[in-house]
C-alpha positions in Angstrom: 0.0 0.0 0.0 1.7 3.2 -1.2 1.3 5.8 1.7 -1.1 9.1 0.5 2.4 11.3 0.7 4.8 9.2 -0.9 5.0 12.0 -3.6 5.7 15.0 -1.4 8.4 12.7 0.6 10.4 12.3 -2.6 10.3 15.9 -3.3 11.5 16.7 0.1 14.1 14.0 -0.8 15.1 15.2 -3.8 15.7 19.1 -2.4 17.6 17.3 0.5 19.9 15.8 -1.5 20.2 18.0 -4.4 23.5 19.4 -4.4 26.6 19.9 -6.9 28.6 17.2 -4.8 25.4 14.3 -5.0 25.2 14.5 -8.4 25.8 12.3 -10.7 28.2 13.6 -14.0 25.7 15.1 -16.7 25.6 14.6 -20.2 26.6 18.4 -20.1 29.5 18.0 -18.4 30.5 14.8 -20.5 30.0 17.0 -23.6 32.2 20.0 -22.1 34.9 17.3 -21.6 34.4 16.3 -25.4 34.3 19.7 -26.6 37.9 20.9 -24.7 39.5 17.3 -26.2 38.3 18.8 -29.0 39.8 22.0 -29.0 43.1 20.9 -28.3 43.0 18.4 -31.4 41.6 20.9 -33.7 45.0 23.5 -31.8 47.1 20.7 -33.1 46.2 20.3 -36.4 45.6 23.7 -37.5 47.8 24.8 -40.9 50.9 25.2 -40.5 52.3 29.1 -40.2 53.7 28.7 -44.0 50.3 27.7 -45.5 48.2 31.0 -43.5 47.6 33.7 -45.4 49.6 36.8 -44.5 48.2 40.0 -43.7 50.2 43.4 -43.9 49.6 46.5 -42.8 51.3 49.6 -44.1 51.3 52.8 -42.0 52.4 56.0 -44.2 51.2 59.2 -44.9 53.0 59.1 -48.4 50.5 57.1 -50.8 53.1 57.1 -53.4 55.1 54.7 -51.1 51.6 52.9 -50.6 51.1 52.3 -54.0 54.6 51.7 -54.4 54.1 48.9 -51.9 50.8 47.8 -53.3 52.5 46.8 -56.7 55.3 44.7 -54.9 52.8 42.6 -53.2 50.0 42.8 -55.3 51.0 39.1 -57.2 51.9 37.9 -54.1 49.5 34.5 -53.1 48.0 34.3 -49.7 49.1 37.7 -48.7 46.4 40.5 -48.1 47.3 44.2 -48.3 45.7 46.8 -46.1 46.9 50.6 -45.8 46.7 53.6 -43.7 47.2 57.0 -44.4 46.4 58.4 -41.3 49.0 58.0 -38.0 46.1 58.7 -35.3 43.9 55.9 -36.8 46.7 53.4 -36.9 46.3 51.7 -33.5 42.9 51.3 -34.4 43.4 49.8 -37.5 46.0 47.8 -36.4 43.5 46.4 -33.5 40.4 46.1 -36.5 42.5 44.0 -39.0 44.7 41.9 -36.9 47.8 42.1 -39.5 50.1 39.5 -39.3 53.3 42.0 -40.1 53.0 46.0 -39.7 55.4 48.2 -41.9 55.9 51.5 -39.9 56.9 54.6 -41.5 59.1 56.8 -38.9 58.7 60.2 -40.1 54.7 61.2 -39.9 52.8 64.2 -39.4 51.0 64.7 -35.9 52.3 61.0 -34.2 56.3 59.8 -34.7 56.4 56.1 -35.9 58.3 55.3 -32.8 55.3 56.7 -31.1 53.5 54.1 -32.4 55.7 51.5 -32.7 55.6 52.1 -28.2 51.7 52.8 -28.7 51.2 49.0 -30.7 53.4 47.1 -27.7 51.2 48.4 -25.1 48.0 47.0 -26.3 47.2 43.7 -25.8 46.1 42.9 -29.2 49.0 44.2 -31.1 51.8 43.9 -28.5 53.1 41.0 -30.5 52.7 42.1 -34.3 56.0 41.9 -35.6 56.8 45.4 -36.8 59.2 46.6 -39.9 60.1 50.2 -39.1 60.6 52.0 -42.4 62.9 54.8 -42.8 64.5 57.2 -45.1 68.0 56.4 -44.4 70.3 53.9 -42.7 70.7 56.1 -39.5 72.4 53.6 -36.2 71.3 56.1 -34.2 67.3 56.0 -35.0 67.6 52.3 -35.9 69.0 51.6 -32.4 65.8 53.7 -30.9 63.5 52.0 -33.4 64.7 48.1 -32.0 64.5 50.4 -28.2 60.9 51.4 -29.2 59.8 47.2 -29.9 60.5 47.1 -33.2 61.5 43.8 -35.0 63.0 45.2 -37.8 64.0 47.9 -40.2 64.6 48.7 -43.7 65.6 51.9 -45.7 62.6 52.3 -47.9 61.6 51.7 -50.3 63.8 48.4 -50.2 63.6 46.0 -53.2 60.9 43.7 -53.6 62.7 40.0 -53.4 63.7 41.3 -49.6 60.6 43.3 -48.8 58.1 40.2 -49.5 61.1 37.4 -47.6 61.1 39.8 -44.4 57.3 40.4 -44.5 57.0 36.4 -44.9 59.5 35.8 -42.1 58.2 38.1 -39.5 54.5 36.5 -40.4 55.5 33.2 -40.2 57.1 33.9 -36.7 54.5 35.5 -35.3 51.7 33.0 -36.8 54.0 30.0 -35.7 53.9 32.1 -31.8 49.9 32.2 -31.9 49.7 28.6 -33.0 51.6 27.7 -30.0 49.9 30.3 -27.7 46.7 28.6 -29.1 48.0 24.8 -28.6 49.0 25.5 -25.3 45.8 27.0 -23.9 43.8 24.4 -25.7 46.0 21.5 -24.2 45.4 23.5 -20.7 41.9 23.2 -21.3 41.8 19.2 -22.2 44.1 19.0 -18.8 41.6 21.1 -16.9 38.3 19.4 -18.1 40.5 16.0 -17.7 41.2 16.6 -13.8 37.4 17.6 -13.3 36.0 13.9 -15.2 38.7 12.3 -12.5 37.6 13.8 -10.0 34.2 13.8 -10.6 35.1 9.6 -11.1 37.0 9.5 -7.7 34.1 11.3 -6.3 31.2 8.6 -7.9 33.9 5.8 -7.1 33.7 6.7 -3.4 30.2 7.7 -3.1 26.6 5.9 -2.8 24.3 6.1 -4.9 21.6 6.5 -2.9 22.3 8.6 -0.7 25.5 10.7 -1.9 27.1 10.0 1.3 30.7 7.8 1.4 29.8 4.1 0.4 31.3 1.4 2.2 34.3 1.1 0.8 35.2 4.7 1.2 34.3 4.0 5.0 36.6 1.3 5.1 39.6 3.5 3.6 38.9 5.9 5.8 38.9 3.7 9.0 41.7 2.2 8.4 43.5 5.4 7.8 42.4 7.3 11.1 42.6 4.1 13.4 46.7 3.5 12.1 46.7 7.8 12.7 45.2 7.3 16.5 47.4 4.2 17.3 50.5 6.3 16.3 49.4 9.5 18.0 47.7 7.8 20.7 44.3 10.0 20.4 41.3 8.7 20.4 38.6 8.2 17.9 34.8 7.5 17.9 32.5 5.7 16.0 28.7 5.9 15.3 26.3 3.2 14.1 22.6 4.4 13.1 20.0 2.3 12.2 16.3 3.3 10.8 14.0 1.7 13.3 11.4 -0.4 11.9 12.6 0.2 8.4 11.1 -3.2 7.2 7.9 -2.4 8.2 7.7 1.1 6.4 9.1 -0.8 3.4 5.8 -2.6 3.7 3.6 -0.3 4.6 4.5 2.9 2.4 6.4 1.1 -0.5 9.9 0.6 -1.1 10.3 4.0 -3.7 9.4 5.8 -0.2 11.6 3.8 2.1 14.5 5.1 -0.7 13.6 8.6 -0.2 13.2 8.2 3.8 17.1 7.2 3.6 17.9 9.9 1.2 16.5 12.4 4.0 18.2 10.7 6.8 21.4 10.9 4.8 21.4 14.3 4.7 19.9 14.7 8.8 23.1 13.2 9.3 25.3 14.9 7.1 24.2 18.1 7.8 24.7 17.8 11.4 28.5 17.5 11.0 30.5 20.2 12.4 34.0 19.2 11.5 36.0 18.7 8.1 37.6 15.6 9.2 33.7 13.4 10.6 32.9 11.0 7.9 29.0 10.4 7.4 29.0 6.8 5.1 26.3 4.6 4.3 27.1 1.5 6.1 24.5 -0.7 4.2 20.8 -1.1 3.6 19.2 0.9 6.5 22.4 1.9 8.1 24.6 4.3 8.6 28.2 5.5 10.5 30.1 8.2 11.5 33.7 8.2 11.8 34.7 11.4 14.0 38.6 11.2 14.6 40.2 13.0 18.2 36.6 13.0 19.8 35.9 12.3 23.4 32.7 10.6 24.5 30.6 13.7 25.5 31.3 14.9 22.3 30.1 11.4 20.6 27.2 11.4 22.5 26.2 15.2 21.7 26.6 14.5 18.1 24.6 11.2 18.6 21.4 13.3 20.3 21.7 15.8 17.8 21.3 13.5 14.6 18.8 11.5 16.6 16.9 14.7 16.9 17.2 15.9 13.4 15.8 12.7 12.2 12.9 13.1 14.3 12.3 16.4 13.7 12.0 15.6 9.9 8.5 14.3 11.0 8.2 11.5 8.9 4.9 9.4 9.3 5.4 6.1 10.5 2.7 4.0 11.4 4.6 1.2 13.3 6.7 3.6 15.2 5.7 4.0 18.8 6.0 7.9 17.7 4.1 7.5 14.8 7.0 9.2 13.0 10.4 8.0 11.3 12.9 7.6 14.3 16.4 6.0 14.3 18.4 4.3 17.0 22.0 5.0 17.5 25.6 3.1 18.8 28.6 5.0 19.8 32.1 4.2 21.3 35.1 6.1 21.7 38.4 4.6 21.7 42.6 5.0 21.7 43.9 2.0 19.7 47.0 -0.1 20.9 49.4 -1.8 19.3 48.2 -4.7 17.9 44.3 -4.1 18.1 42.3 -4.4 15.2 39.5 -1.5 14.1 36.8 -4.4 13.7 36.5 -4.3 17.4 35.5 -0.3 17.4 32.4 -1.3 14.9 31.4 -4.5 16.5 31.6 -2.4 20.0 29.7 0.6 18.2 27.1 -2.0 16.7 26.5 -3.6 20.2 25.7 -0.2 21.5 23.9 0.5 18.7 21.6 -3.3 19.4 21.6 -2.1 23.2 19.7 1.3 22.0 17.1 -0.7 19.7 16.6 -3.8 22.9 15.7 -0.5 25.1 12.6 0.8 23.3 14.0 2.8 20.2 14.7 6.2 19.1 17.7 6.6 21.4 22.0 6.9 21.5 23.5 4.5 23.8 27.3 5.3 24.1 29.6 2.5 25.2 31.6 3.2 28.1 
């Protein structure tokens, strides 16, 4: 017989449990992992540097030396040619059409080319444009201020053709060859990044159940072991809790077994969220029980922590016909503990779980915490 608020219980389950950490992976996550391996293929087997087209930009007030430029290039393949007269517009330009190679004139009305040259370095979008200062004469003294300024190279204009188009084709391929890599890298970063999330996310599922969200059994385990060899070395103690759902058969029975799923999703998180510490693990221990491994606790402080889930549970105000509350209830089993040398952590959980049958002989809905 299905119980008249089965459906409201699994909602209240579900917005219990519904958190980032109790989730399964989603397809949209799966298909953001896909999407970055993706990338990073696609980064390593883009064209190579020498089969990109070429884009130059020429910065000169003089359009004779434009179209003087413009003719040497103009039977060029791959390589675009864009022009600018005026100096104040250049950053701009520059910035607009993303040239792979800029040819600077020095000598302009209004802004210096070296002006620029400083202006193009300090922009994030043009601070690694490989730029061919162009100058009137071969002057060491402005040539040394032009390669001060962040220039990459210079040439007396106009120069001939044959070295023009091999230095604007170097200075491309360089600085196409630098954003492939830039572009590689960050995609590679990317696949590493979405990688370490889809591992953790696995370590996280591995160790979880997937009921409840809380640590499965064999996370437990793990994490017995670990704090029991850490007490035994340190000599501190730790403490152990076994909960049971009292009468959890009977709800099974009497409410249906979809309800009894989301009564233990709800407990779960009673439990969970009445964890103070970093270190106290909540765990599913199996079927209607649970455990809680608090390391460096004394047995006040088990007992405390025992009331206060007990409470929380209750307070949920599950109905429960064959409770002597006529609501949901659980039953609790504590011991505390400094391991010796030589003991094994089997006797902690067979001492919490005789505590825990001592609390369910005495009427129910209680913490008994073993001396």
């Amino acid at each position: 017989m299905e119980h008249r608020n089965a459906d409201s219980l699994a909602e209240r389950a579900k917005r219990e449990q519904a958190s980032p950490e109790s989730r399964p992976e989603s397809p949209a996550r799966s298909l953001d992992a896909a999407a970055g391996e993706r990338s990073a293929a696609d980064a390593l087997n883009a064209p190579s540097a020498a089969d990109s087209a070429v884009m130059v930009l020429l910065v000169d007030d003089q359009t004779i030396v434009a179209e003087a430029v413009r003719r040497a290039l103009v039977d060029q393949p791959r390589l675009d040619f864009h022009y600018c007269a005026n100096p104040e517009d250049a950053l701009r330009v520059a910035q607009a059409t993303r040239p792979t190679v800029i040819l600077q004139d020095l000598v302009m009305p209004g802004v210096d080319g070296l002006t620029l040259v400083r202006q193009y370095r300090e922009h994030e979008a043009t601070r690694d444009i490989p730029i061919i200062v162009l100058s009137t004469k071969e002057e060491p003294r402005i040539k040394s201020a032009a390669f001060a300024a962040g220039a990459n190279d210079y040439l007396v204009k106009l120069p001939d053709t044959i070295e023009l188009i091999a230095r604007i084709r170097y200075h491309s391929r360089s600085y196409l060859n630098l954003l492939q890599r830039d572009e590689a890298y960050r995609a590679l970063r990317q696949s590493q990044q979405k990688l370490l999330e889809t591992n953790l996310e696995l370590q996280r599922l591995t160790n979880s159940d997937g009921l409840t969200g809380l640590s499965n059994r064999r996370c437990l385990d793990d994490y017995m072991s670990a704090e029991w060899k850490r007490a035994a070395r340190e000599q501190s103690p730790i403490g152990f809790l076994m909960i049971d759902v009292d009468n959890f058969k009977s709800y099974n029975d009497t409410y249906g077994h979809v309800a009894g799923d989301d009564v233990l999703k709800l407990v779960a998180r009673a439990i969970e969220s009445s964890l103070n510490r970093p270190a106290d693990l909540a765990a599913r221990f199996g079927g209607e029980e649970f455990a809680v491994v608090l390391p460096s606790t004394s047995t006040g402080g088990l007992r405390l922590l025992g009331e206060k889930i007990r409470m929380a549970v209750e307070a949920l105000a599950v109905p429960h016909t064959s409770s002597a509350s006529d609501r949901l209830t659980i039953s609790v089993g504590g011991v505390m503990q400094v391991p010796h040398p030589g003991e094994d952590m089997k006797q902690l959980i067979e001492a919490a779980d005789l505590a825990l049958y001592r609390a369910k002989r005495d009427g129910r809905n209680r913490v008994d915490v073993a001396n």
